[in-house]
N, C-alpha and C positions, 0 to 999 in steps of 0.2 A: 783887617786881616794882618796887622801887623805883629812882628812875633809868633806868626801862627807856626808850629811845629811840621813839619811835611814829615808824612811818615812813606816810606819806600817799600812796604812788603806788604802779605796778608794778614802773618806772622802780628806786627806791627797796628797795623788796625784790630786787628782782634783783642790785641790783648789791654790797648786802649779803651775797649769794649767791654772788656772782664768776660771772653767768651773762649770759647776755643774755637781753633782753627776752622774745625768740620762745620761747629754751629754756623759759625760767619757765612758760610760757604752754602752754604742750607739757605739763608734767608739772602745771598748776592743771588742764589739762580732763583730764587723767584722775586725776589723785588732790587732792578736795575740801578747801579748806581750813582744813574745818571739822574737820578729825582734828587741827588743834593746839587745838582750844579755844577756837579766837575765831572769828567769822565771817570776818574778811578784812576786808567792805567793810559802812559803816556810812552808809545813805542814799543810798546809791550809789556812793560814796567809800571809797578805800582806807585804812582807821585803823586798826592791829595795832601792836603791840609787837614788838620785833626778838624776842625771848625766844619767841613764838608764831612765828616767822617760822621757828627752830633746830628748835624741837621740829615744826613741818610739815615740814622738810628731812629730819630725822633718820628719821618715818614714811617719806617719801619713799624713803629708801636703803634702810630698812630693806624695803619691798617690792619695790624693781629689783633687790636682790641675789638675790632668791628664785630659785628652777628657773622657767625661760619656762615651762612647761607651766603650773606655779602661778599666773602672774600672770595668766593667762586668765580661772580661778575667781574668786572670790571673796574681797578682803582678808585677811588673817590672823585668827583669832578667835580668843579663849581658849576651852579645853577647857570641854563641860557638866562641871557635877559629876560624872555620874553616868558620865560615860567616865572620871575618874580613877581610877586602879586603887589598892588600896594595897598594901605589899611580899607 
């Protein structure tokens, strides 16, 4: 994380994003942005590293590509143990 850019606004993420403002806003109220590992917003204010910015996006794709009936449920989880079968 060294050199990583911190960006301070919506404004600022978004357009790191190649989105606009409303789009970003659309996809923050339905998927939290706390699946990159940082909060987002720190005292009320937006303070994240562009690096948390990628890996929130990357979550992001990686659940809109899923089947529509999927996105209805529940996020994607990894398997219990006890459903992994072995050969």
């Amino acid at each position: 994380m060294v050199n990583d850019e911190i960006l301070s606004s919506k404004q600022e993420v978004a357009d790191v994003l190649k989105m606009h403002v409303k789009t970003f806003d659309k996809y923050l109220a339905k998927y939290s942005f706390v699946h990159s590992g940082a909060p987002g917003m720190v005292n009320g204010r937006w303070r994240v590293p562009k690096s948390y910015v990628f890996k929130w996006w990357e979550y992001v794709q990686s659940q809109e590509i899923r089947h529509p009936d999927m996105r209805r449920l529940r996020p994607e989880e990894a398997p219990e143990l006890q459903e992994i079968k072995g050969r």
